[in-house]
C-alpha positions as a Markdown table, in Angstrom:
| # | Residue | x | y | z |
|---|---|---|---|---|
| 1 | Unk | -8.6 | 3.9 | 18.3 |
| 2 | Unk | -8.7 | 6.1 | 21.3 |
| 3 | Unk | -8.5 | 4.1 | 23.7 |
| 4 | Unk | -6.0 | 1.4 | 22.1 |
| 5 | Unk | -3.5 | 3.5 | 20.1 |
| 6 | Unk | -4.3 | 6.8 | 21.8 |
| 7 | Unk | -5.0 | 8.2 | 18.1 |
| 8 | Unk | -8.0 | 10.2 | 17.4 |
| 9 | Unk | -10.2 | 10.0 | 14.6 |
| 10 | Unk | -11.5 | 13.3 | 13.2 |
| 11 | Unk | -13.5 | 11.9 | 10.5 |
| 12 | Unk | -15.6 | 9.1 | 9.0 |
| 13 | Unk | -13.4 | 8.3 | 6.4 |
| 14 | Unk | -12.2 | 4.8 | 6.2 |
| 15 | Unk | -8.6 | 6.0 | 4.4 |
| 16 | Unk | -8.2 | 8.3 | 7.9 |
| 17 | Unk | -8.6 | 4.9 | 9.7 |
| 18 | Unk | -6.6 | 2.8 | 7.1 |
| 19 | Unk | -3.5 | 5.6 | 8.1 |
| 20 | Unk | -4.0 | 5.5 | 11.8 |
| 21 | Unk | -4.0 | 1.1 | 12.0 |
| 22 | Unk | -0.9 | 1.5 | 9.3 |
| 23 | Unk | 0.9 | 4.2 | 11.8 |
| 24 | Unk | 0.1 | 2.8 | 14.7 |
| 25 | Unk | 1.1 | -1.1 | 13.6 |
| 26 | Unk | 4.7 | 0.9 | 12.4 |
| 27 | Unk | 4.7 | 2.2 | 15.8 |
| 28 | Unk | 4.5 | -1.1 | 17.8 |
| 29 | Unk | 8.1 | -1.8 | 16.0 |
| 30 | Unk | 9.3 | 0.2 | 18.5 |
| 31 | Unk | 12.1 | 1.9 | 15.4 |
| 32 | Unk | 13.4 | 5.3 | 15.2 |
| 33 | Unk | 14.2 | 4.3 | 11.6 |
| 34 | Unk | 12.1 | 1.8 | 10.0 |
| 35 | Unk | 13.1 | -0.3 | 6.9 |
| 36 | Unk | 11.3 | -2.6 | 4.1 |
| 37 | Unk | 10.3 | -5.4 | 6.5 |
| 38 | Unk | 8.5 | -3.2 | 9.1 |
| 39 | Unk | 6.4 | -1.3 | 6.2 |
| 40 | Unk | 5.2 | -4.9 | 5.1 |
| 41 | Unk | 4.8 | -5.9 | 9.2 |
| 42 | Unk | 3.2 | -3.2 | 9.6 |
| 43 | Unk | 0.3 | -3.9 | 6.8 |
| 44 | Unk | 0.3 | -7.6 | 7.9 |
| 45 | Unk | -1.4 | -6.2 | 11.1 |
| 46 | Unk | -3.7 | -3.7 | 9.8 |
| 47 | Unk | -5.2 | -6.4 | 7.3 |
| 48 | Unk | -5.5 | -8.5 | 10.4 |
| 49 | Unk | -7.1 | -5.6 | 12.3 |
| 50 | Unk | -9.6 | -4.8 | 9.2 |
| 51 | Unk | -12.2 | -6.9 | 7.7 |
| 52 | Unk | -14.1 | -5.3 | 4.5 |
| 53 | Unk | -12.8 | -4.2 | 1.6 |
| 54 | Unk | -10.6 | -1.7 | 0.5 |
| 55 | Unk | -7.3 | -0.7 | -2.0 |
| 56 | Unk | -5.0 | 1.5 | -0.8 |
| 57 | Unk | -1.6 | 3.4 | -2.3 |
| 58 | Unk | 0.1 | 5.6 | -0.2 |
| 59 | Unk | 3.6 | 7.6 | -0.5 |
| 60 | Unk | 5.8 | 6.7 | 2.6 |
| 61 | Unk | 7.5 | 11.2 | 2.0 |
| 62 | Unk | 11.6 | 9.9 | 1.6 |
| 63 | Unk | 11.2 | 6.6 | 1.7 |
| 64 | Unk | 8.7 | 5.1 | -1.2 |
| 65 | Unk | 5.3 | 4.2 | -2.2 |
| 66 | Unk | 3.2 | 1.4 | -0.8 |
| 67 | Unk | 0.1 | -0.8 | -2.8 |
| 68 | Unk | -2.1 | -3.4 | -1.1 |
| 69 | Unk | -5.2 | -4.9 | -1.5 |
| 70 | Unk | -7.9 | -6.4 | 1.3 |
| 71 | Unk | -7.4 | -10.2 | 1.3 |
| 72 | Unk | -10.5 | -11.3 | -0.6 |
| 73 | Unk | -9.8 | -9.2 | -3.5 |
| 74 | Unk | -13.2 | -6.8 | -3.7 |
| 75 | Unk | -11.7 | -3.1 | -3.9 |
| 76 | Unk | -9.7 | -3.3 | -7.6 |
| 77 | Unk | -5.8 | -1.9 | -7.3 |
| 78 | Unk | -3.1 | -2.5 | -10.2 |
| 79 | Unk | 0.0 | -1.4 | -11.7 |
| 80 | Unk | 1.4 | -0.9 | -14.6 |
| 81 | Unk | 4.8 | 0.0 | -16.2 |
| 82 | Unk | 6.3 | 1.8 | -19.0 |
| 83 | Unk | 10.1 | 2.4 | -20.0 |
| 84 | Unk | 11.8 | 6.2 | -20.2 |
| 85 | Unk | 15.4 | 6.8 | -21.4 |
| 86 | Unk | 16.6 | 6.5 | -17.8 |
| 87 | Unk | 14.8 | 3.2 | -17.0 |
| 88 | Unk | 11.4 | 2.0 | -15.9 |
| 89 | Unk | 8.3 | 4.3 | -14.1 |
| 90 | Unk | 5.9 | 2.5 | -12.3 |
| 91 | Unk | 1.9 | 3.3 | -11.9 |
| 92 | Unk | -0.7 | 2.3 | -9.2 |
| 93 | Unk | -4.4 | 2.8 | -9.7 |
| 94 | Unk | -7.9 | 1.4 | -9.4 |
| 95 | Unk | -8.2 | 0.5 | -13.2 |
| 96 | Unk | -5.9 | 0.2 | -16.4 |
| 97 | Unk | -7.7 | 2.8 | -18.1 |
| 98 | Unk | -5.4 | 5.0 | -16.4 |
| 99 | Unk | -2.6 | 3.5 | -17.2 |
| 100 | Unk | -3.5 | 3.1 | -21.0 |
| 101 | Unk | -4.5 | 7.0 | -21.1 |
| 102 | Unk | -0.5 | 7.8 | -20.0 |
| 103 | Unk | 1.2 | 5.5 | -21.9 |
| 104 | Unk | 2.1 | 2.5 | -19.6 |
| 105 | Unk | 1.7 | -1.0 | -20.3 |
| 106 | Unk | 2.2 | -4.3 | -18.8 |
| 107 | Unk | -0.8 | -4.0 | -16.5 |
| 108 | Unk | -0.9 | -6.9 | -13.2 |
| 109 | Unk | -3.8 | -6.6 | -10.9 |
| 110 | Unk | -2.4 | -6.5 | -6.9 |
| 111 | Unk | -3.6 | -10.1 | -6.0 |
| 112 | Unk | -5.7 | -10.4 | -2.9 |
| 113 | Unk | -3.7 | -9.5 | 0.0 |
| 114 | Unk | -0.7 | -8.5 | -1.5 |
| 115 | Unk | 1.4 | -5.8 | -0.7 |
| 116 | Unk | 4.4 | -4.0 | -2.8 |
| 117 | Unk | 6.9 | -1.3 | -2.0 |
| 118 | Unk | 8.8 | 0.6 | -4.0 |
| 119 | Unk | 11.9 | 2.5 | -2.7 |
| 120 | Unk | 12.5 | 3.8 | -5.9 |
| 121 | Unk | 11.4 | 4.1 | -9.8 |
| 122 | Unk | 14.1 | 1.1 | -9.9 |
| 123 | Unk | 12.4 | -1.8 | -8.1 |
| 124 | Unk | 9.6 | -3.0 | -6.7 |
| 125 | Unk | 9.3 | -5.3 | -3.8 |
| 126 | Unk | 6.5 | -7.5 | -3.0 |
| 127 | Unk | 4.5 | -9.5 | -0.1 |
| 128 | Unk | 1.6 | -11.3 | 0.2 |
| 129 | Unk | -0.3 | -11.4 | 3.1 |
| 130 | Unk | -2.8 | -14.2 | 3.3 |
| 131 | Unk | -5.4 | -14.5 | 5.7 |
């Protein structure tokens, strides 16, 4: 990554190198201010970049929460959803025994290669990315 993106790596760990690709893929949009599209751009190039497996969530601070899965499926991600008095929340994890110990419901496995976004408690977008 040094020598492409000009971004060091200060560790062995693959989530420091799943940031970096995802940063550095939202970098090549060339934004100030990026929006929906470039967050699921930006993943379509990383999961092109990376072969392997891995599951990643990740809070984008002010703008939302991102899910996606490697394209053949092998590291588990899901989400799950329960309602409140002011509408729905929404819960990523690896397994729905997380979900069931907190009282959501309405567990979906992330399919291979799909990403989602939320902006907000209120909605959740969705992508898939096939490869």
């Amino acid at each position: 990554m040094d020598a492409t993106a000009h971004r060091h790596i200060n560790t062995s760990s693959d989530s420091e190198l799943l940031l970096n690709l995802f940063a550095d893929n939202l970098q090549k949009t060339g934004k100030i201010r990026i929006n929906e599209d470039d967050i699921f751009t930006a993943i379509g190039g990383l999961m092109k970049q990376c072969t392997g497996a891995y599951a990643c969530v990740a809070m984008i601070a002010g703008f939302g929460i991102i899910a996606f899965r490697d394209p053949n499926g092998i590291r588990p991600v899901g989400m799950a959803s329960r309602r409140t008095n002011t509408g729905r929340d929404y819960l990523f994890a690896s397994e729905s025994i997380v979900a069931d110990a907190l009282g959501f419901s309405e567990w979906e496995d992330v399919k291979p290669g799909m990403s989602l976004f939320s902006p907000s408690a209120a909605a959740i977008d969705e992508s898939h990315w096939w490869y």
